[in-house]
PDB file of N, CA, C and O in Angstrom:
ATOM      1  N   UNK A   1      89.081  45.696 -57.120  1.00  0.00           N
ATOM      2  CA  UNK A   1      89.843  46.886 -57.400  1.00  0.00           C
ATOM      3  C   UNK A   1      88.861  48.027 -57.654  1.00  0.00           C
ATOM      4  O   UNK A   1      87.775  47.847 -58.206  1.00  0.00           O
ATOM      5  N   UNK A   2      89.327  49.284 -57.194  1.00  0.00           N
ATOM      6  CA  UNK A   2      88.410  50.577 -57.171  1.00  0.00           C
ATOM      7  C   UNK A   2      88.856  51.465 -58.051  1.00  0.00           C
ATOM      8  O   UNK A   2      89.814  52.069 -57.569  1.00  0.00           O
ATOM      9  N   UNK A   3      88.556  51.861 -59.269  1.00  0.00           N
ATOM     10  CA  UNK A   3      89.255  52.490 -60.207  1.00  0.00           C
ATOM     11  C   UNK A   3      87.985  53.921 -60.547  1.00  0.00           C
ATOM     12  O   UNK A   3      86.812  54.076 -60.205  1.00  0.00           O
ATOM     13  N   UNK A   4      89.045  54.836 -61.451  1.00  0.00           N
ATOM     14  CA  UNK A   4      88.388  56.460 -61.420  1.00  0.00           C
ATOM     15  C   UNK A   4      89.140  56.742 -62.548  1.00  0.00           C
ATOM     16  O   UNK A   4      90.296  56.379 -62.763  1.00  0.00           O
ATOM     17  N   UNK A   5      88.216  57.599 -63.458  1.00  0.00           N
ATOM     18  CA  UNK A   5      88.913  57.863 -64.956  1.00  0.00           C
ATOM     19  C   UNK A   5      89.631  59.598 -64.645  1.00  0.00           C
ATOM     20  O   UNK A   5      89.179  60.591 -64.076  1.00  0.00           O
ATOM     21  N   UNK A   6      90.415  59.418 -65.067  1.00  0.00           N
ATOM     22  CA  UNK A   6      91.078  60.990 -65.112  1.00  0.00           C
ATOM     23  C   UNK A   6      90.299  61.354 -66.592  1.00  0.00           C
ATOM     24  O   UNK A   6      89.938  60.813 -67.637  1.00  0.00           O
ATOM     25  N   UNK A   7      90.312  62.862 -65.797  1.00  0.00           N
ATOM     26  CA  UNK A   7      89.336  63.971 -67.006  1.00  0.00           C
ATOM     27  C   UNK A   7      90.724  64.762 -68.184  1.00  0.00           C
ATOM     28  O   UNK A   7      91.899  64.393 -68.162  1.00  0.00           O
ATOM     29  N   UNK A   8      90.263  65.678 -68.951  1.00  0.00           N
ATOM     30  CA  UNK A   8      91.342  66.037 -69.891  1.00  0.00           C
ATOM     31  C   UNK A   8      91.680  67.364 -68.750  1.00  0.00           C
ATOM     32  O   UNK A   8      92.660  68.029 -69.083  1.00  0.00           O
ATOM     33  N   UNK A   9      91.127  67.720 -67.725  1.00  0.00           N
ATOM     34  CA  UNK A   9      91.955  68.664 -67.018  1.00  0.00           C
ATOM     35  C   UNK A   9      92.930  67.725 -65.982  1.00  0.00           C
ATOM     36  O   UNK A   9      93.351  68.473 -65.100  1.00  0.00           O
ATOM     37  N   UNK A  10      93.303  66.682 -65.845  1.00  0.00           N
ATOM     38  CA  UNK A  10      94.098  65.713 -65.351  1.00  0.00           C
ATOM     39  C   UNK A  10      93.251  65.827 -64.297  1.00  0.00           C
ATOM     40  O   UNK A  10      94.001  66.066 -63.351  1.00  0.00           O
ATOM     41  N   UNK A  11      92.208  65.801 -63.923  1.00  0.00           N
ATOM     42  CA  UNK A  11      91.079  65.912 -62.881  1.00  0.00           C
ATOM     43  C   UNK A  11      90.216  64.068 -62.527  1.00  0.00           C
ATOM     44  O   UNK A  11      89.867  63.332 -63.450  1.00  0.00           O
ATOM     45  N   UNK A  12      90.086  63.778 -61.319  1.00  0.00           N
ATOM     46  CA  UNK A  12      89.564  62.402 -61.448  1.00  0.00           C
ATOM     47  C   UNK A  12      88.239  62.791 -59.732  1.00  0.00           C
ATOM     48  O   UNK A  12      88.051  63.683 -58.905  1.00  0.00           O
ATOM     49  N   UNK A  13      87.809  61.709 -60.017  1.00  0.00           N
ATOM     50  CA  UNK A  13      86.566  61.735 -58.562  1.00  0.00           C
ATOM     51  C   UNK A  13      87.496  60.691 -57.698  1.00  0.00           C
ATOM     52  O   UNK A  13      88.266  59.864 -58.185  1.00  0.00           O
ATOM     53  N   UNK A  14      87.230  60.938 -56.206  1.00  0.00           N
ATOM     54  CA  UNK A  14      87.675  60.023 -55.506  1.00  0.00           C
ATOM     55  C   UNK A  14      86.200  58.922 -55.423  1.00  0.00           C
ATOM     56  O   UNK A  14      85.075  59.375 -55.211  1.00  0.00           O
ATOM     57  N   UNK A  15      86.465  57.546 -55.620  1.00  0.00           N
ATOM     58  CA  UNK A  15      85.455  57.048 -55.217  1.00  0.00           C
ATOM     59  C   UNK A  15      84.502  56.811 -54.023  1.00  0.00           C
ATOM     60  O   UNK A  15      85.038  56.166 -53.122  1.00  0.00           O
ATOM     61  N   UNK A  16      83.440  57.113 -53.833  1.00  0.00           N
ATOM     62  CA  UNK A  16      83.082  56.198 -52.523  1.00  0.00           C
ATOM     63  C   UNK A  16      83.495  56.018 -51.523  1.00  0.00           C
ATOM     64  O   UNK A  16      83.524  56.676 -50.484  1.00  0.00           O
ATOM     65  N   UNK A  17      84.035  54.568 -51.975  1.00  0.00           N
ATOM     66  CA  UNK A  17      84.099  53.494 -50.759  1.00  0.00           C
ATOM     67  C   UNK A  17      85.980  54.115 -50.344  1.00  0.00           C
ATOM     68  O   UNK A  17      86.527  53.839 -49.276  1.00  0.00           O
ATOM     69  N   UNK A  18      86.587  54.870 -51.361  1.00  0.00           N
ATOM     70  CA  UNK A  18      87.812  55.209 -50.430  1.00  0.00           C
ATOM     71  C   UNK A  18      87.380  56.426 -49.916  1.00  0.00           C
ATOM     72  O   UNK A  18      87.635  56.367 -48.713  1.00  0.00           O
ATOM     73  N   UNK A  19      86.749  57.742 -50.227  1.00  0.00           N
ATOM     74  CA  UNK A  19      85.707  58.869 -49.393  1.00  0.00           C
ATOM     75  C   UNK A  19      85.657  58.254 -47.861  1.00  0.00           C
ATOM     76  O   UNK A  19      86.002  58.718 -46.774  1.00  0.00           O
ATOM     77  N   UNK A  20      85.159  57.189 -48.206  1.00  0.00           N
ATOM     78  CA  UNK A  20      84.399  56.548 -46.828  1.00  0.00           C
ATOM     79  C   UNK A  20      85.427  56.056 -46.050  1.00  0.00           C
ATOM     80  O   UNK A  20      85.496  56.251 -44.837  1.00  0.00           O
ATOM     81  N   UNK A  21      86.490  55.220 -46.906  1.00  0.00           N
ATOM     82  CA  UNK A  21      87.801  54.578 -45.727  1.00  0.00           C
ATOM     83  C   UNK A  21      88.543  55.582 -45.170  1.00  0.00           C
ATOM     84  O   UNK A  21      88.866  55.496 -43.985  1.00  0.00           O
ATOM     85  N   UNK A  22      88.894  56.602 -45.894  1.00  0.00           N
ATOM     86  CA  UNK A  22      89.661  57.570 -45.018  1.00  0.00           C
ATOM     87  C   UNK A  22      88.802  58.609 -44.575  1.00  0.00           C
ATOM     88  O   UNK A  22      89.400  59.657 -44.332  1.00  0.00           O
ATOM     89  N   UNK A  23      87.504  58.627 -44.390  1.00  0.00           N
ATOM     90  CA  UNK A  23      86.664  59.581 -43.948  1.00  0.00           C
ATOM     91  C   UNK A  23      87.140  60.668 -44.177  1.00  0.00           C
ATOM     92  O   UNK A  23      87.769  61.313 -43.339  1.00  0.00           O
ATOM     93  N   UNK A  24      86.817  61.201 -45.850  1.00  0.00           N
ATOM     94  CA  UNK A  24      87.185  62.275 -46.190  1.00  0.00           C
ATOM     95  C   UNK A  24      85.829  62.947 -46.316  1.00  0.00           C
ATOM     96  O   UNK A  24      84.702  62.484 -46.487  1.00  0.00           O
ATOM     97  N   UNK A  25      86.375  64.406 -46.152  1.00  0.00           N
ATOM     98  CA  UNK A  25      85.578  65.216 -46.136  1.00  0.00           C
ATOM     99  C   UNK A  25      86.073  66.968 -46.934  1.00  0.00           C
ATOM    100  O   UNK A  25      87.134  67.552 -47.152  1.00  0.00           O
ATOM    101  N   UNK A  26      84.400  67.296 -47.180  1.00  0.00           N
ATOM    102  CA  UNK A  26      84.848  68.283 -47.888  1.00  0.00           C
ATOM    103  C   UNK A  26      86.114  69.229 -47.594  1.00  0.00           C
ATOM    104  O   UNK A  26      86.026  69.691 -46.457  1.00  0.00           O
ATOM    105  N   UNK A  27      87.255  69.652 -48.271  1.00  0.00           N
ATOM    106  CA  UNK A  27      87.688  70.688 -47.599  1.00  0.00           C
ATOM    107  C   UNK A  27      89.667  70.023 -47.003  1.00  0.00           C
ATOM    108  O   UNK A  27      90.785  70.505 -46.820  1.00  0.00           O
ATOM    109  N   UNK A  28      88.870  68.516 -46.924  1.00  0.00           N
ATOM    110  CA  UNK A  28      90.237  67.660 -46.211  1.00  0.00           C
ATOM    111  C   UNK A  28      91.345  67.725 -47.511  1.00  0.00           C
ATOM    112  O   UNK A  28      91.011  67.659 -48.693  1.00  0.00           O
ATOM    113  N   UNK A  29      93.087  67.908 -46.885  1.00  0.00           N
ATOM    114  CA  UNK A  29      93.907  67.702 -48.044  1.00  0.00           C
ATOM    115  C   UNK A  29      93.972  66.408 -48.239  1.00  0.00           C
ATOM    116  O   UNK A  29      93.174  65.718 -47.604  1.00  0.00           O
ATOM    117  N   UNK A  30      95.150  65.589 -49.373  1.00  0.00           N
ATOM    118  CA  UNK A  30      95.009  64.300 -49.333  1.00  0.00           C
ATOM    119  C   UNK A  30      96.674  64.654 -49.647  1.00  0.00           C
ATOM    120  O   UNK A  30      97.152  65.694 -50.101  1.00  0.00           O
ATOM    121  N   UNK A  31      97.229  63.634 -49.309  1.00  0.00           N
ATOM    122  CA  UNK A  31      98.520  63.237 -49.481  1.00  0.00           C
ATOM    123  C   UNK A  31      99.419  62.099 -50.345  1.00  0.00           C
ATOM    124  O   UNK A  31      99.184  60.926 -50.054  1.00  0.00           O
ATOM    125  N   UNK A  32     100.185  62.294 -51.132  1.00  0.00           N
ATOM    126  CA  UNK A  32     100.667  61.146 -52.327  1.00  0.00           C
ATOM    127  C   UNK A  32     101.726  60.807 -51.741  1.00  0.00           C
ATOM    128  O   UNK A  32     102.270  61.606 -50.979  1.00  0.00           O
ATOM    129  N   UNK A  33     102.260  59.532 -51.968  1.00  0.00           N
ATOM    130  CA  UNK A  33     103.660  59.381 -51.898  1.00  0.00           C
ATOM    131  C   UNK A  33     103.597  58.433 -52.703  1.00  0.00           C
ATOM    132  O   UNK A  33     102.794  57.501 -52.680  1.00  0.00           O
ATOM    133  N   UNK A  34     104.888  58.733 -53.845  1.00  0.00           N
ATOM    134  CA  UNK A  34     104.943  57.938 -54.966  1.00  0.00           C
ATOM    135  C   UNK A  34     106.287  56.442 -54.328  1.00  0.00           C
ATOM    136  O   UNK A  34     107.290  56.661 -53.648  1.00  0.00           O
ATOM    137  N   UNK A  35     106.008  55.621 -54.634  1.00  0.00           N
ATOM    138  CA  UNK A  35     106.422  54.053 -54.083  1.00  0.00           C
ATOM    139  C   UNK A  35     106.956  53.274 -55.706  1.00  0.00           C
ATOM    140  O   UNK A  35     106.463  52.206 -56.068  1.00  0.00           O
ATOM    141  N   UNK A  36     107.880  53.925 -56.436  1.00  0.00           N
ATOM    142  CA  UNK A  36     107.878  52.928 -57.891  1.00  0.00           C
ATOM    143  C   UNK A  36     107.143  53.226 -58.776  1.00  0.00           C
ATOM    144  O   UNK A  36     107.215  54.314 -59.347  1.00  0.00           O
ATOM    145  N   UNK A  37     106.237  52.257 -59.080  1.00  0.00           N
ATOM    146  CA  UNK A  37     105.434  52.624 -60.111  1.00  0.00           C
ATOM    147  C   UNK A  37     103.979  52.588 -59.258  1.00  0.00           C
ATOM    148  O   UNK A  37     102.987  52.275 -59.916  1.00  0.00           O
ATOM    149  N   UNK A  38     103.815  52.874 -57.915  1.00  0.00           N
ATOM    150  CA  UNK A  38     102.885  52.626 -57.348  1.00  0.00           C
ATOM    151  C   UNK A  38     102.069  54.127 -56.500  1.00  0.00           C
ATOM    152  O   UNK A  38     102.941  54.957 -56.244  1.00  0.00           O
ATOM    153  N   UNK A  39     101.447  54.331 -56.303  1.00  0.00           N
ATOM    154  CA  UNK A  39     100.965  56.106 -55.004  1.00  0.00           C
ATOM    155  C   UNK A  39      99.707  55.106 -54.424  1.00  0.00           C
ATOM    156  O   UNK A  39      98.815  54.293 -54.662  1.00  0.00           O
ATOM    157  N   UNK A  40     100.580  56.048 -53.298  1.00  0.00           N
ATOM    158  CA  UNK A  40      99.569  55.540 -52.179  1.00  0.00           C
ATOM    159  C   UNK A  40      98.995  57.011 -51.510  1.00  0.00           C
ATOM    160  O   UNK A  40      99.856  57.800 -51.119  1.00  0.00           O
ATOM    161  N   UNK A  41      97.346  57.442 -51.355  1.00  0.00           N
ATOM    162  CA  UNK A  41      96.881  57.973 -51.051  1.00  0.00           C
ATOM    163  C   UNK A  41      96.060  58.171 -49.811  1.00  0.00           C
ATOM    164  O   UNK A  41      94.924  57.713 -49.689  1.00  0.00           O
ATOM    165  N   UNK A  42      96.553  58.724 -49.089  1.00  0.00           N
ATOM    166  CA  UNK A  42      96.195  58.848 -47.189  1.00  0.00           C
ATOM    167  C   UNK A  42      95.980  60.310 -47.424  1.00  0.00           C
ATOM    168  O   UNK A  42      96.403  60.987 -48.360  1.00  0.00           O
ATOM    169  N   UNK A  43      95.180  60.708 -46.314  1.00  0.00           N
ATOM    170  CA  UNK A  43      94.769  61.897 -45.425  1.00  0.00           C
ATOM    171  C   UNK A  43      95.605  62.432 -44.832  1.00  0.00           C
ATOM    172  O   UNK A  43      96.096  61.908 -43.833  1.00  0.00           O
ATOM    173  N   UNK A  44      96.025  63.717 -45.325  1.00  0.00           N
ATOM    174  CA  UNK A  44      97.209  64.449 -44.707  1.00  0.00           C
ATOM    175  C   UNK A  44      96.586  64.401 -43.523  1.00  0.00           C
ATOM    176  O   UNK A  44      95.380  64.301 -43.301  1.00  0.00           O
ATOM    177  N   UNK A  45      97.699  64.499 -42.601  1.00  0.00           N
ATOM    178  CA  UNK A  45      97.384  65.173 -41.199  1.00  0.00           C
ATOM    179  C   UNK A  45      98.188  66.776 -41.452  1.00  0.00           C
ATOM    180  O   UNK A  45      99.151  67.302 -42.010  1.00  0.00           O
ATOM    181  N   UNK A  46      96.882  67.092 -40.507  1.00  0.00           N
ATOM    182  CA  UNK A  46      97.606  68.924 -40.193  1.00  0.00           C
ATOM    183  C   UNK A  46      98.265  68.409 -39.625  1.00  0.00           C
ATOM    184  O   UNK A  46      98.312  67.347 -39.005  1.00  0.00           O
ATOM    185  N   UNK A  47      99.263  69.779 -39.976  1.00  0.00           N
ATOM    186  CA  UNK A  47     100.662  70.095 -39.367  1.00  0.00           C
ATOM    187  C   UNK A  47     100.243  70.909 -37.648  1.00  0.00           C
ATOM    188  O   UNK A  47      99.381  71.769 -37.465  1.00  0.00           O
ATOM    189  N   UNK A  48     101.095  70.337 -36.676  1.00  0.00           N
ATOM    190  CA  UNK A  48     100.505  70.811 -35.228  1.00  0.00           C
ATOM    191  C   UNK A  48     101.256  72.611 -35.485  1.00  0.00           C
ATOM    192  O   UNK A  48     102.293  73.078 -35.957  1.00  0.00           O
ATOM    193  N   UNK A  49     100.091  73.093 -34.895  1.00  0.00           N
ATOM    194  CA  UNK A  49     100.261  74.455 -34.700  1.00  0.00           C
ATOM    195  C   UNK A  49     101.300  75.146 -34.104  1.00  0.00           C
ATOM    196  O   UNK A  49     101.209  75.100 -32.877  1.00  0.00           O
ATOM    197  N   UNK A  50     102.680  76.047 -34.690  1.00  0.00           N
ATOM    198  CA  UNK A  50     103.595  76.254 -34.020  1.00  0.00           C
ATOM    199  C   UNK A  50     103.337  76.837 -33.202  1.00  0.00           C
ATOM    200  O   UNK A  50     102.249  77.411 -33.240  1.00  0.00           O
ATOM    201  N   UNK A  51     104.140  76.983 -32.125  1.00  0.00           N
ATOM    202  CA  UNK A  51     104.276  78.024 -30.798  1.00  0.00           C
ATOM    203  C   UNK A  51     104.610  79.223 -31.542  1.00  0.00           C
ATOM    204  O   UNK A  51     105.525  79.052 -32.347  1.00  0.00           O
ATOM    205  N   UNK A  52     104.139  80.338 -31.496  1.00  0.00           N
ATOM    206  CA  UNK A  52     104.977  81.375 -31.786  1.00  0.00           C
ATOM    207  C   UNK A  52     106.199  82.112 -31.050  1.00  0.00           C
ATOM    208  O   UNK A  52     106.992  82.918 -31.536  1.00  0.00           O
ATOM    209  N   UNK A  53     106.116  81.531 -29.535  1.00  0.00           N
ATOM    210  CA  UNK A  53     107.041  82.013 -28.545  1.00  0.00           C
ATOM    211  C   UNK A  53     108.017  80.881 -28.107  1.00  0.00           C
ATOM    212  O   UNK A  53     108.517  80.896 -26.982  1.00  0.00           O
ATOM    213  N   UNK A  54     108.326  79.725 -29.172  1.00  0.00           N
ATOM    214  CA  UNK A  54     108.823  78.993 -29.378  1.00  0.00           C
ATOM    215  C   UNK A  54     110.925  79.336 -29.641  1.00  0.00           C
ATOM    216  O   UNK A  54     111.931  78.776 -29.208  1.00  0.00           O
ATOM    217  N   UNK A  55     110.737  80.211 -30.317  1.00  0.00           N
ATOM    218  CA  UNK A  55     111.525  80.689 -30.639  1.00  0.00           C
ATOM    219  C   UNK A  55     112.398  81.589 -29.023  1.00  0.00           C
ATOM    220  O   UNK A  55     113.581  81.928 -29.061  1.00  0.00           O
ATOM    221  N   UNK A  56     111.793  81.739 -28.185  1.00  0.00           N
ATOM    222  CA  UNK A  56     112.422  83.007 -27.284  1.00  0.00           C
ATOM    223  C   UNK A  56     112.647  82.231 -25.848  1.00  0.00           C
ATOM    224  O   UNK A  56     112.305  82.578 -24.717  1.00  0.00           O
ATOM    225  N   UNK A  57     113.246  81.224 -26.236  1.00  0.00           N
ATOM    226  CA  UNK A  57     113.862  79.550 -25.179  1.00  0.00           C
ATOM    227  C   UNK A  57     114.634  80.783 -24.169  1.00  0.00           C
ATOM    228  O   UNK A  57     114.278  80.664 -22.997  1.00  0.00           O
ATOM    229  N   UNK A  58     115.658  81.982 -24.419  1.00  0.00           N
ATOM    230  CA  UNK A  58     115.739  82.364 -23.923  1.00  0.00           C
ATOM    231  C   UNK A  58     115.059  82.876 -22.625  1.00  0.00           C
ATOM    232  O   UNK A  58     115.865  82.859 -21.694  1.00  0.00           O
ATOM    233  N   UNK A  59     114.379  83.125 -22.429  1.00  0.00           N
ATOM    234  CA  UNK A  59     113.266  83.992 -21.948  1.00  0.00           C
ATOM    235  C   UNK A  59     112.211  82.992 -21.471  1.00  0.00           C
ATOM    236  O   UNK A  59     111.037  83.364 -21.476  1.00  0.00           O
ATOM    237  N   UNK A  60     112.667  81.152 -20.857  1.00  0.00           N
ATOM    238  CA  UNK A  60     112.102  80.493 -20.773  1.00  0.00           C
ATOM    239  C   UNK A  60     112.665  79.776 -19.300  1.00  0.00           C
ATOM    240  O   UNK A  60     112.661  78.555 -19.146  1.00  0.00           O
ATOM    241  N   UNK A  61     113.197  80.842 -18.141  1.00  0.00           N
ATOM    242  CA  UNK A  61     113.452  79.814 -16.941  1.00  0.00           C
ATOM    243  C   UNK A  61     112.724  80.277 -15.632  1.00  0.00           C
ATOM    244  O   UNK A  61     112.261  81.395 -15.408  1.00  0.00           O
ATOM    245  N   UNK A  62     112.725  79.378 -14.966  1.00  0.00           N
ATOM    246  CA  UNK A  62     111.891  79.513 -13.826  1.00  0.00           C
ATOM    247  C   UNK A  62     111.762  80.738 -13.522  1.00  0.00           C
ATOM    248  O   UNK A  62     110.613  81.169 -13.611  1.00  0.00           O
ATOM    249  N   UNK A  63     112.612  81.499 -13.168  1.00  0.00           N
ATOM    250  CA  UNK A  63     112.218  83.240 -12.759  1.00  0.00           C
ATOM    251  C   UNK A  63     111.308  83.875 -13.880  1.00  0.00           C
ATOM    252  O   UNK A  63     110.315  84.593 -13.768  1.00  0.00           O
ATOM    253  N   UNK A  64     111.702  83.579 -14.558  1.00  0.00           N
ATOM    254  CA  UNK A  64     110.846  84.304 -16.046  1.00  0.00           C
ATOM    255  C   UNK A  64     109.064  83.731 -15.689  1.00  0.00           C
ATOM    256  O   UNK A  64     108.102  84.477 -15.503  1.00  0.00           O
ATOM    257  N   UNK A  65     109.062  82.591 -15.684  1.00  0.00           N
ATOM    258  CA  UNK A  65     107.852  81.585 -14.982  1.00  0.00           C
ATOM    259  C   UNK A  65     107.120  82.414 -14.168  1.00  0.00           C
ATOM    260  O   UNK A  65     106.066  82.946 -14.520  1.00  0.00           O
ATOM    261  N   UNK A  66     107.779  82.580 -12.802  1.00  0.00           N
ATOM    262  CA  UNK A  66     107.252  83.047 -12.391  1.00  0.00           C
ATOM    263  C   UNK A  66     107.080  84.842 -12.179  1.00  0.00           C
ATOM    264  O   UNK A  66     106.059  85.341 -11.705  1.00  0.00           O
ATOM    265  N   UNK A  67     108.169  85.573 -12.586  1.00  0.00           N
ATOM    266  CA  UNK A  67     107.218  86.933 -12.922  1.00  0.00           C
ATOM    267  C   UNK A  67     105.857  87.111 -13.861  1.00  0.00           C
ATOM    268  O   UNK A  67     104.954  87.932 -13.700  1.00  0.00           O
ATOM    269  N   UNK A  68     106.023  85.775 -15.215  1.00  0.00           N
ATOM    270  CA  UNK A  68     105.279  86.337 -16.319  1.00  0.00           C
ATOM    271  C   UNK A  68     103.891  85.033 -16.022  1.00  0.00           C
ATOM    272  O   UNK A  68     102.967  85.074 -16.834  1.00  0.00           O
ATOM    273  N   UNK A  69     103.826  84.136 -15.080  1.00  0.00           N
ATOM    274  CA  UNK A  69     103.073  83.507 -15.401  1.00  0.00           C
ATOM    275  C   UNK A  69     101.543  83.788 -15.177  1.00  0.00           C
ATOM    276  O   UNK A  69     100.507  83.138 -15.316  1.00  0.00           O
ATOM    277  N   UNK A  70     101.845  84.930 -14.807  1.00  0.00           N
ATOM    278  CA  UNK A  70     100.186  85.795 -14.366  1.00  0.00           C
ATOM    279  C   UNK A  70      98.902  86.040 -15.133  1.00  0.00           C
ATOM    280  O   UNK A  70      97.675  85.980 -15.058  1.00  0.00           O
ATOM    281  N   UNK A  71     100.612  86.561 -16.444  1.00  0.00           N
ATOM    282  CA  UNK A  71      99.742  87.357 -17.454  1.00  0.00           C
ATOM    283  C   UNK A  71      98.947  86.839 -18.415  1.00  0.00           C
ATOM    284  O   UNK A  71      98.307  87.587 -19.155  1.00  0.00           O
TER     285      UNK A  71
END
């Protein structure tokens, strides 16, 4: 078992050898999901980057294609 003391700012170190299993890195978020009396801690994944022109489906059929696909 791999254990880490929480500080009085409710602050703790990730150890090591889990650093190393989820190849974390500076900067990476981490993700909780509480299970009972249990959390399990994984490596968020980014969220995929929205389309911004996602929204304008209108403005999304073949003629449109091909006047705008130039630009």
């Amino acid at each position: 078992m791999i254990t880490s003391r929480l500080t009085s700012k409710a602050q703790t170190t990730i150890p090591q050898p889990v650093r190393m299993a989820l190849r974390l890195e500076e900067g990476d978020e981490l993700a909780y999901v509480i299970e009972g009396e249990r959390v399990v801690l994984t490596k968020a994944q980014p969220l995929p980057a929205e389309d911004p022109f996602g929204a304008f489906w209108e403005w999304d059929s073949a003629a449109d294609r091909q006047a705008y696909g130039q630009l």
